[in-house]
PyMOL Python script that loads the backbone (N, CA, C, O; Angstrom):
from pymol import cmd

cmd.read_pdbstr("""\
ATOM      1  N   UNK A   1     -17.317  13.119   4.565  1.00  0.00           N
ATOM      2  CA  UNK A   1     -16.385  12.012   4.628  1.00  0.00           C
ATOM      3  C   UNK A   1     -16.967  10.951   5.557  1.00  0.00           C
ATOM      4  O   UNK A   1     -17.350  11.170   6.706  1.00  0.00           O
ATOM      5  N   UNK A   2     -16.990   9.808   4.944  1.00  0.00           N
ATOM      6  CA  UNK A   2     -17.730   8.349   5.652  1.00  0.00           C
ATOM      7  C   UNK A   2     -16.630   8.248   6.975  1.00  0.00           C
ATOM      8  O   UNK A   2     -17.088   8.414   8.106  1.00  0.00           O
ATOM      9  N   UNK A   3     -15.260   7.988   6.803  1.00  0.00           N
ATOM     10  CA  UNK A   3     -14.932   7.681   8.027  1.00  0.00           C
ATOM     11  C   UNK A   3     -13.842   8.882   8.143  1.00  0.00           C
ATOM     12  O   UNK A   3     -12.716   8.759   7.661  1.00  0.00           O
ATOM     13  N   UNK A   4     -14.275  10.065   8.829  1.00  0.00           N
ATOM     14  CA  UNK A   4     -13.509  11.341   9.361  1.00  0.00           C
ATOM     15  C   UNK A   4     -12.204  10.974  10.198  1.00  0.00           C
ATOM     16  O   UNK A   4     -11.141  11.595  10.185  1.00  0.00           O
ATOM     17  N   UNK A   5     -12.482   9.954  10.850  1.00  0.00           N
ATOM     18  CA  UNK A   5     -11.077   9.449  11.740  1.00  0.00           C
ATOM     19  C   UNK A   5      -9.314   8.286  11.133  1.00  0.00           C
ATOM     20  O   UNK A   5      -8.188   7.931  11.480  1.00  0.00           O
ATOM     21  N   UNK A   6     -10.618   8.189   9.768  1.00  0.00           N
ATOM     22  CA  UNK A   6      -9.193   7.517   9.332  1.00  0.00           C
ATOM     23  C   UNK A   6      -7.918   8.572   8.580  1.00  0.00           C
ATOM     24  O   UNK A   6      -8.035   9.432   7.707  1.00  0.00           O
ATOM     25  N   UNK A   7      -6.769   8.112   9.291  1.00  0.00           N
ATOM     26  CA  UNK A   7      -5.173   8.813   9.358  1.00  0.00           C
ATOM     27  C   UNK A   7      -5.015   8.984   7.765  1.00  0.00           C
ATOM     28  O   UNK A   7      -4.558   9.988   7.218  1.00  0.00           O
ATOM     29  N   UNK A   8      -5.552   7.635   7.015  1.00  0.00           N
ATOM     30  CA  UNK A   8      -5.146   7.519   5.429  1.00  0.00           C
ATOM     31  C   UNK A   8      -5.968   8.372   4.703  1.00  0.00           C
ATOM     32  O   UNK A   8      -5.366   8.863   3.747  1.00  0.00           O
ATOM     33  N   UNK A   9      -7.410   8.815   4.834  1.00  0.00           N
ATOM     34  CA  UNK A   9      -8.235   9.607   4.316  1.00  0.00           C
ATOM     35  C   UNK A   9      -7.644  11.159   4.537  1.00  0.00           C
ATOM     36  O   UNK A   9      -7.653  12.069   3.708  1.00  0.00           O
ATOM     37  N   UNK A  10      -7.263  11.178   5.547  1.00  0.00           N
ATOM     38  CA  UNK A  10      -6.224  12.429   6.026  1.00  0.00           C
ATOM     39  C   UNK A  10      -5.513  12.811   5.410  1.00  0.00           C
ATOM     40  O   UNK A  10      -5.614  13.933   4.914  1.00  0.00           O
ATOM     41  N   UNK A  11      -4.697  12.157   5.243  1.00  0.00           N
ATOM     42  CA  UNK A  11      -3.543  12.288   4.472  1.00  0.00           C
ATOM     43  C   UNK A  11      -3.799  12.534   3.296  1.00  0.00           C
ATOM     44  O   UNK A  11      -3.331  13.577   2.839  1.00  0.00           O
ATOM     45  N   UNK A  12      -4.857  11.412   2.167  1.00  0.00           N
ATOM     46  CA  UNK A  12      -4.953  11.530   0.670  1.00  0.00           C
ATOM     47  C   UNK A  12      -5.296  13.071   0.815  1.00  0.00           C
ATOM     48  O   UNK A  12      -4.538  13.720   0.094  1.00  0.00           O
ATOM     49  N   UNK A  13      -6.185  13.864   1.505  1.00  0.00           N
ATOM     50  CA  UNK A  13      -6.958  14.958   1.717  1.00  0.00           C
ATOM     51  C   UNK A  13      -5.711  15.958   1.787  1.00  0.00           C
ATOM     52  O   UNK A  13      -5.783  17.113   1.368  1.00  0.00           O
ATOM     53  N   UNK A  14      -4.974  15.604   2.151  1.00  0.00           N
ATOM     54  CA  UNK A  14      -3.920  16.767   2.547  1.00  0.00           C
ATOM     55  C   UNK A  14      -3.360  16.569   1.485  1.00  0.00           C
ATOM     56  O   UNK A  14      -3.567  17.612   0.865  1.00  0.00           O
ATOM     57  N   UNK A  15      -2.616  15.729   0.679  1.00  0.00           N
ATOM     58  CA  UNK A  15      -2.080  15.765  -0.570  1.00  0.00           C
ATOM     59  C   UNK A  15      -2.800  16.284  -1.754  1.00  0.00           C
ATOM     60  O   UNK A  15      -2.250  17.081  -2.514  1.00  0.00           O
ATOM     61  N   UNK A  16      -4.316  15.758  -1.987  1.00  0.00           N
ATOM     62  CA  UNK A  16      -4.469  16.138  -2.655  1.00  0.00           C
ATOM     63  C   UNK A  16      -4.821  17.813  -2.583  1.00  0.00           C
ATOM     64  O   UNK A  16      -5.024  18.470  -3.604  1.00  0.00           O
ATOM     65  N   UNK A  17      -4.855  18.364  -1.268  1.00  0.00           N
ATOM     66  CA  UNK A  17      -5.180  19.953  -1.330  1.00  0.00           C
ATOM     67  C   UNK A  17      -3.411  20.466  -1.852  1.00  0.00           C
ATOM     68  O   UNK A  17      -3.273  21.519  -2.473  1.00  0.00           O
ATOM     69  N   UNK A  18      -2.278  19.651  -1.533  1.00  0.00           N
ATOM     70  CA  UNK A  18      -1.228  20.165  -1.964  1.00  0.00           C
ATOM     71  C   UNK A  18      -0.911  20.793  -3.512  1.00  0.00           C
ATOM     72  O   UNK A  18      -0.302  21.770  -3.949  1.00  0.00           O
ATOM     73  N   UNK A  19      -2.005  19.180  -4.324  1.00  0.00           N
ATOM     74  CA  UNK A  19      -1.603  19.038  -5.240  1.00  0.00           C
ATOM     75  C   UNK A  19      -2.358  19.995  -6.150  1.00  0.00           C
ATOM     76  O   UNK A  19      -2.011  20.176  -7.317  1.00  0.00           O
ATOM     77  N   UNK A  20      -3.579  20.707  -5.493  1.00  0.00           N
ATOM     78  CA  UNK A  20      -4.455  21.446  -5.799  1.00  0.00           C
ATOM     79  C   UNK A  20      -3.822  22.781  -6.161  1.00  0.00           C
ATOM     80  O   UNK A  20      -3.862  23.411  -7.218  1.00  0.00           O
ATOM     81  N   UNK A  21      -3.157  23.076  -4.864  1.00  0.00           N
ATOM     82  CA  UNK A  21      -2.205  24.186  -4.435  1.00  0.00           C
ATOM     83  C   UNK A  21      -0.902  24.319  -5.942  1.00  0.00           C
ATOM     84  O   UNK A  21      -0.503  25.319  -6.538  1.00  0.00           O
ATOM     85  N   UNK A  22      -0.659  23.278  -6.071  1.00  0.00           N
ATOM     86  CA  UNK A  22       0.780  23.171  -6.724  1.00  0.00           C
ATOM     87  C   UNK A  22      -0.261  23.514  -8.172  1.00  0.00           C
ATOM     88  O   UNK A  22       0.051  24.564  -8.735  1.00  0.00           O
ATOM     89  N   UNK A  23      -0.865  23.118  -8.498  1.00  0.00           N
ATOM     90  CA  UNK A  23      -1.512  23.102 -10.136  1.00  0.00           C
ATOM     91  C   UNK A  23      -1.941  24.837 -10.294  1.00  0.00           C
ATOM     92  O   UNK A  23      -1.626  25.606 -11.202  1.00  0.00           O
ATOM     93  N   UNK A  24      -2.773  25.108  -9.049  1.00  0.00           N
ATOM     94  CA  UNK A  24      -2.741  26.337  -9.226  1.00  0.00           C
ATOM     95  C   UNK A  24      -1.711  27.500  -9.486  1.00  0.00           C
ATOM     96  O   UNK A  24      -1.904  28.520 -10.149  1.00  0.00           O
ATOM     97  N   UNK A  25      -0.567  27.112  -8.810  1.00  0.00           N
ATOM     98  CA  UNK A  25       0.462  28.054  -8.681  1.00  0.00           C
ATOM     99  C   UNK A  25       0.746  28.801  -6.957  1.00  0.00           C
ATOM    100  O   UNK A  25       1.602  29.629  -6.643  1.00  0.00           O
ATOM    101  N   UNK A  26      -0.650  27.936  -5.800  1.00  0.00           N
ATOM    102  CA  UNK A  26      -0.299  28.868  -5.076  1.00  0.00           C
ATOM    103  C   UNK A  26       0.918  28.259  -4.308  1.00  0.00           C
ATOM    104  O   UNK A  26       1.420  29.006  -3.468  1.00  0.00           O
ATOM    105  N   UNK A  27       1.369  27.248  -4.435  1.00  0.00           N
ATOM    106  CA  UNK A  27       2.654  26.206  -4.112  1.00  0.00           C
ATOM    107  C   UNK A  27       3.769  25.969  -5.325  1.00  0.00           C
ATOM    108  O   UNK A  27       3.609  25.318  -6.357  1.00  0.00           O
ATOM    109  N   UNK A  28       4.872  26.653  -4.912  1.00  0.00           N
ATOM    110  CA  UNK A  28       5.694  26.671  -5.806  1.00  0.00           C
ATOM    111  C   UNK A  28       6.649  25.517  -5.850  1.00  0.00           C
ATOM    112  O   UNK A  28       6.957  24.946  -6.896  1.00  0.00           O
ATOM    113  N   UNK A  29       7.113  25.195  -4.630  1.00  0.00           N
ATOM    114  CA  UNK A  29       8.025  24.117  -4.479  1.00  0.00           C
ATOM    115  C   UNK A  29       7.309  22.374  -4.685  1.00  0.00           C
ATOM    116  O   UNK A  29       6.740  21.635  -3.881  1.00  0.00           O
ATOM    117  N   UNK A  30       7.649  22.222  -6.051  1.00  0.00           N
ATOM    118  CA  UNK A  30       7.108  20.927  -6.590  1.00  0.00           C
ATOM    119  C   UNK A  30       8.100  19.522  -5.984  1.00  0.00           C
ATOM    120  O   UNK A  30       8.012  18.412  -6.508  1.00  0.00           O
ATOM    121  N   UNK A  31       8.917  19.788  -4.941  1.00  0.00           N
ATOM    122  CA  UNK A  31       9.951  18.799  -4.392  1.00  0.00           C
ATOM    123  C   UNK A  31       9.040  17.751  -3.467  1.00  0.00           C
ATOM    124  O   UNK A  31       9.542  16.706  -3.052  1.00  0.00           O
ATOM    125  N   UNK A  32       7.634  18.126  -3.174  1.00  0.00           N
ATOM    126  CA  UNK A  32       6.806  17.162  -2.291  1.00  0.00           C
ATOM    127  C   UNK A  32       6.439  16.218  -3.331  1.00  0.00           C
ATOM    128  O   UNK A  32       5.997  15.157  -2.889  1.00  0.00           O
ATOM    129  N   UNK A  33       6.491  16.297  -4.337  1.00  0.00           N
ATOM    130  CA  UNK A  33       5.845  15.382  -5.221  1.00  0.00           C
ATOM    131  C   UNK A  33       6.058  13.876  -5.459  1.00  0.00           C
ATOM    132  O   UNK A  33       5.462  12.862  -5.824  1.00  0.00           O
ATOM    133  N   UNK A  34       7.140  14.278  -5.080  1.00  0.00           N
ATOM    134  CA  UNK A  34       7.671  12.282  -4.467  1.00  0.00           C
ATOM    135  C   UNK A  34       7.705  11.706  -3.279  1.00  0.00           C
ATOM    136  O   UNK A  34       8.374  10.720  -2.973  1.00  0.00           O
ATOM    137  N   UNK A  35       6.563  12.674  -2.211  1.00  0.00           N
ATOM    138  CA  UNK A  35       6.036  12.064  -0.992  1.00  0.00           C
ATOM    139  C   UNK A  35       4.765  11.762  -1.551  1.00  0.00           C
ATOM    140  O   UNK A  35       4.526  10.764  -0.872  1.00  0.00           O
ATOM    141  N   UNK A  36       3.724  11.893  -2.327  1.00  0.00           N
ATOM    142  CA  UNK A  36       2.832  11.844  -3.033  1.00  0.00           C
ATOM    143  C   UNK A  36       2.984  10.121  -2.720  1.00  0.00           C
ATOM    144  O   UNK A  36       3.797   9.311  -3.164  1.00  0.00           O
ATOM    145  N   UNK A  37       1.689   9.934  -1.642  1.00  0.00           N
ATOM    146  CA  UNK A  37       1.511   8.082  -1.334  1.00  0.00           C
ATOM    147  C   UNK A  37      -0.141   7.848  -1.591  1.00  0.00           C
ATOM    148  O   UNK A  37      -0.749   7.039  -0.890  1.00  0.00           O
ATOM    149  N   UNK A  38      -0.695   8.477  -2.455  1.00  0.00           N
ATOM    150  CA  UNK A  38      -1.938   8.529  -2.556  1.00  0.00           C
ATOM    151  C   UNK A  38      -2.605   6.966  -2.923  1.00  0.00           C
ATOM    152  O   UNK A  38      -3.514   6.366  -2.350  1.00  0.00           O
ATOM    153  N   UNK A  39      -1.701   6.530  -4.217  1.00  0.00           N
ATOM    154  CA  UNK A  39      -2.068   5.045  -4.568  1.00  0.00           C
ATOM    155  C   UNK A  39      -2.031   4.016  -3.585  1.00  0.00           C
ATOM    156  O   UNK A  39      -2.903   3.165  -3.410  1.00  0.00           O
ATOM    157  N   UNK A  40      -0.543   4.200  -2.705  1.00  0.00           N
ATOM    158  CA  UNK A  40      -0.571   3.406  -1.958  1.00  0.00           C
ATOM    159  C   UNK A  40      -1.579   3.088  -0.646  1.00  0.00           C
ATOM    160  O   UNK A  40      -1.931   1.988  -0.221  1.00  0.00           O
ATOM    161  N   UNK A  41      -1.957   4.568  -0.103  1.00  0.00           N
ATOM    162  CA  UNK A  41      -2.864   4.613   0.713  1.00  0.00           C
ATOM    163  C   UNK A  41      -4.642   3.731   0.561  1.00  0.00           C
ATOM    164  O   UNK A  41      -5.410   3.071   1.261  1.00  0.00           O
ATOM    165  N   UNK A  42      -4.529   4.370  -1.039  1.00  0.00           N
ATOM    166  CA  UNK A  42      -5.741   3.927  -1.728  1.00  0.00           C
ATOM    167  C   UNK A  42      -5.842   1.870  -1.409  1.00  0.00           C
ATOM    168  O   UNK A  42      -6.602   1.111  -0.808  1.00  0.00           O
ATOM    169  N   UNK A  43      -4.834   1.768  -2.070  1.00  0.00           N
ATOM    170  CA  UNK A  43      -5.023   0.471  -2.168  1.00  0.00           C
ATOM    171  C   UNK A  43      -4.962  -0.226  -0.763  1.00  0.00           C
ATOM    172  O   UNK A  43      -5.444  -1.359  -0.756  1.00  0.00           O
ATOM    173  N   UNK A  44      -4.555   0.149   0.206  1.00  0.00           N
ATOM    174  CA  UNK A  44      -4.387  -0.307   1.166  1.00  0.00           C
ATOM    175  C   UNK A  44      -5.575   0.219   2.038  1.00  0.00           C
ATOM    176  O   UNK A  44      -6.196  -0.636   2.669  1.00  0.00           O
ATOM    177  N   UNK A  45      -5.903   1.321   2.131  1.00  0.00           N
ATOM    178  CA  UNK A  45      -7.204   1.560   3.344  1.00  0.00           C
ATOM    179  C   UNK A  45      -8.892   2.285   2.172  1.00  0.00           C
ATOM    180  O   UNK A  45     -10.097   2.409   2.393  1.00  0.00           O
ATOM    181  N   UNK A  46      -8.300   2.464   1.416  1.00  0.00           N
ATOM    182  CA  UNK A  46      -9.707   2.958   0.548  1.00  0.00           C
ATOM    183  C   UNK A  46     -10.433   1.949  -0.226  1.00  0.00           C
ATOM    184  O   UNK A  46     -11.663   1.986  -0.276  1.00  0.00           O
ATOM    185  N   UNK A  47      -9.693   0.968  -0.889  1.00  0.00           N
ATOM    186  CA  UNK A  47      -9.965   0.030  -2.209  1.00  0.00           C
ATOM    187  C   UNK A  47     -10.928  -0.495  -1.391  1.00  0.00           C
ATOM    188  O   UNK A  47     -12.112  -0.281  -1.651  1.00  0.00           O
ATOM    189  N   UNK A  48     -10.530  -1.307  -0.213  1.00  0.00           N
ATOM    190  CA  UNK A  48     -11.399  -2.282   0.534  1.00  0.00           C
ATOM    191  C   UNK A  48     -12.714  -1.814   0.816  1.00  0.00           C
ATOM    192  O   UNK A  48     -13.738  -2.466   0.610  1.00  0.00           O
ATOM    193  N   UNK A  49     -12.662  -0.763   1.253  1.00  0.00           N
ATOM    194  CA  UNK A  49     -14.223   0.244   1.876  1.00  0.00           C
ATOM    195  C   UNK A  49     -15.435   0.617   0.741  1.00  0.00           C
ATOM    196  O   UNK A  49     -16.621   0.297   0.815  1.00  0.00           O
ATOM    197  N   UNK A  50     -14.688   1.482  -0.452  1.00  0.00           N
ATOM    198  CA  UNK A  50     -15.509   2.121  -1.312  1.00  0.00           C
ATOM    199  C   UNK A  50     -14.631   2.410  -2.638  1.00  0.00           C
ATOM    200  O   UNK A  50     -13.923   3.362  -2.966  1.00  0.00           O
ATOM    201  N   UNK A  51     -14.920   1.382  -3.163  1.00  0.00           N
ATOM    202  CA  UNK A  51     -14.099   0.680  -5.057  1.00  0.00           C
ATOM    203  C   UNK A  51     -14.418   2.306  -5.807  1.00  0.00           C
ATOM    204  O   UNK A  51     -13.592   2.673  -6.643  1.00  0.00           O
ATOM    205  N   UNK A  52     -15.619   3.255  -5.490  1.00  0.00           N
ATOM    206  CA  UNK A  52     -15.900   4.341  -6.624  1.00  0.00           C
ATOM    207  C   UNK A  52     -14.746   5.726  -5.909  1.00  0.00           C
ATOM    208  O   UNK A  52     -14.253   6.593  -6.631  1.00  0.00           O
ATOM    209  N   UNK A  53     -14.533   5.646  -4.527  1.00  0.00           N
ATOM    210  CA  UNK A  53     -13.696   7.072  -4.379  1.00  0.00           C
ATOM    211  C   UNK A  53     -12.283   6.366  -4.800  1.00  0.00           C
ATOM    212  O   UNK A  53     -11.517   7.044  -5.485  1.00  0.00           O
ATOM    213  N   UNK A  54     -11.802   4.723  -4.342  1.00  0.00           N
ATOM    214  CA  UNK A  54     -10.674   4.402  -5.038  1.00  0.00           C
ATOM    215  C   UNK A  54     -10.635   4.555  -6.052  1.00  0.00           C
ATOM    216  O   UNK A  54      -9.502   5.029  -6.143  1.00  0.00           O
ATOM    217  N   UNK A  55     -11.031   4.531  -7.064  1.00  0.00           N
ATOM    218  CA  UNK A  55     -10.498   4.562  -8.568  1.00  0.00           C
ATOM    219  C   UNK A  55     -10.875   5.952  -8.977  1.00  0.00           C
ATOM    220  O   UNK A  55     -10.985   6.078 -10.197  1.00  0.00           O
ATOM    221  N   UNK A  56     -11.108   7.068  -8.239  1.00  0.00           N
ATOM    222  CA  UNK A  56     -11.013   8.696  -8.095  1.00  0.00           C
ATOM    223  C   UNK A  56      -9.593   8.824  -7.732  1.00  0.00           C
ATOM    224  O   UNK A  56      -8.694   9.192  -8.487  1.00  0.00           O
ATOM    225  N   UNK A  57      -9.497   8.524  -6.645  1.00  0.00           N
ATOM    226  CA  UNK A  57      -7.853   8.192  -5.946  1.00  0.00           C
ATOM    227  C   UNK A  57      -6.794   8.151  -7.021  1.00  0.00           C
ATOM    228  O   UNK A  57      -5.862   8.919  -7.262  1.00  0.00           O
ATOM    229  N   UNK A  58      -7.270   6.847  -7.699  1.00  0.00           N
ATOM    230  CA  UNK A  58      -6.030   6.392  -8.220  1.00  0.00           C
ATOM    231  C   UNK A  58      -5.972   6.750  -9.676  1.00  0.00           C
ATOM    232  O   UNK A  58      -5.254   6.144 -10.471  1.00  0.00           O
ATOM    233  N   UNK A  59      -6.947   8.009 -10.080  1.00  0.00           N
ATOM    234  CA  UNK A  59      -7.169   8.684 -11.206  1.00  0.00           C
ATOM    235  C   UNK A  59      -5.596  10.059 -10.549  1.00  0.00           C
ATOM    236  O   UNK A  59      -4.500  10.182 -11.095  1.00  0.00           O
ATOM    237  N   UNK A  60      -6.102  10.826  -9.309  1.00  0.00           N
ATOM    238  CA  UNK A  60      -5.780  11.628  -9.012  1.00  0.00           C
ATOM    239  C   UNK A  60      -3.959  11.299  -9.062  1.00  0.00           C
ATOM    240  O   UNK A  60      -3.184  12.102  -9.581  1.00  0.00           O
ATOM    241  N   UNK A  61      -3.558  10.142  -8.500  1.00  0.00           N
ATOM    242  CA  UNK A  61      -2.221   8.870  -8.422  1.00  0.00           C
ATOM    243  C   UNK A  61      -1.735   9.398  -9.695  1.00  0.00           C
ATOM    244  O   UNK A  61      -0.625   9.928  -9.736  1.00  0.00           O
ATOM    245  N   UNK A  62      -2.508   9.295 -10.795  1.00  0.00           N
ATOM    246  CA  UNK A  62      -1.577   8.656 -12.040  1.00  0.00           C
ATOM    247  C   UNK A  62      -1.659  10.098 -12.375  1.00  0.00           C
ATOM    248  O   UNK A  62      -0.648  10.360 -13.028  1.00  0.00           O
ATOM    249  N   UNK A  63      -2.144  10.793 -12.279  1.00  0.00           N
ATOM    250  CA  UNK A  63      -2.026  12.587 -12.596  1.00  0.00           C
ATOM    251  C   UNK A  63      -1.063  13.215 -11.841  1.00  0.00           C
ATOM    252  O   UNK A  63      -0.585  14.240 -12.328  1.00  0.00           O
ATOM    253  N   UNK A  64      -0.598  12.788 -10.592  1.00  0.00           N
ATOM    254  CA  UNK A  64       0.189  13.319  -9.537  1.00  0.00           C
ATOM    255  C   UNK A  64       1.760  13.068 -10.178  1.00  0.00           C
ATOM    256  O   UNK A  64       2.733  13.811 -10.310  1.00  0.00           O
ATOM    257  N   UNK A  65       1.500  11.650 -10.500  1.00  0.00           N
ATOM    258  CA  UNK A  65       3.263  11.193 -11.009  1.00  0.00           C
ATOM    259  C   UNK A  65       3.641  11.744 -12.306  1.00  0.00           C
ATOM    260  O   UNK A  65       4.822  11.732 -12.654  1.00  0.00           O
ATOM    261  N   UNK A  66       2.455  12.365 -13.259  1.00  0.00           N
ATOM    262  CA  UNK A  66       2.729  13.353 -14.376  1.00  0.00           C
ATOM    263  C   UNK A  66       3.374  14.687 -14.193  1.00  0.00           C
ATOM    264  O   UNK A  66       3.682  15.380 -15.162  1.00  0.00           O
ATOM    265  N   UNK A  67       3.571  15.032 -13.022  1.00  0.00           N
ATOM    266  CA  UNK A  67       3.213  16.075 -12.425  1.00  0.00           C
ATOM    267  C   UNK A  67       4.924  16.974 -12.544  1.00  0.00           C
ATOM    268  O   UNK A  67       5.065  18.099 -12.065  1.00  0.00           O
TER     269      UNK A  67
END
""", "prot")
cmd.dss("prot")
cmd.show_as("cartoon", "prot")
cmd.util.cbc("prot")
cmd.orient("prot")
């Protein structure tokens, strides 16, 4: 990870291990799914830095709200 200290990279990281968790089955309770701020994070602290992990991001975004 390019910048280890940013709070927003944190976070996408933690959601998306949730969301990892939840697809697998080892997370049953699918009620986090509308804390799911991945896009927003994206567009706001990722888009600006590095355009190729944003639009990973906001692949992962539009799969999350299927969810």
């Amino acid at each position: 990870m390019q910048h280890p200290d940013s709070r927003a990279l944190l976070s996408i990281s933690k959601q998306i291990e949730f969301l990892i968790d939840l697809d697998k089955g080892v997370v049953q309770d699918a009620s986090r799914l509308r804390e799911i701020t991945i896009g927003v994070l994206t567009a706001r602290e990722v888009e600006p830095l590095d355009e190729s992990a944003a639009e990973l991001f906001y692949k992962i975004a539009s799969e999350a709200s299927r969810m």
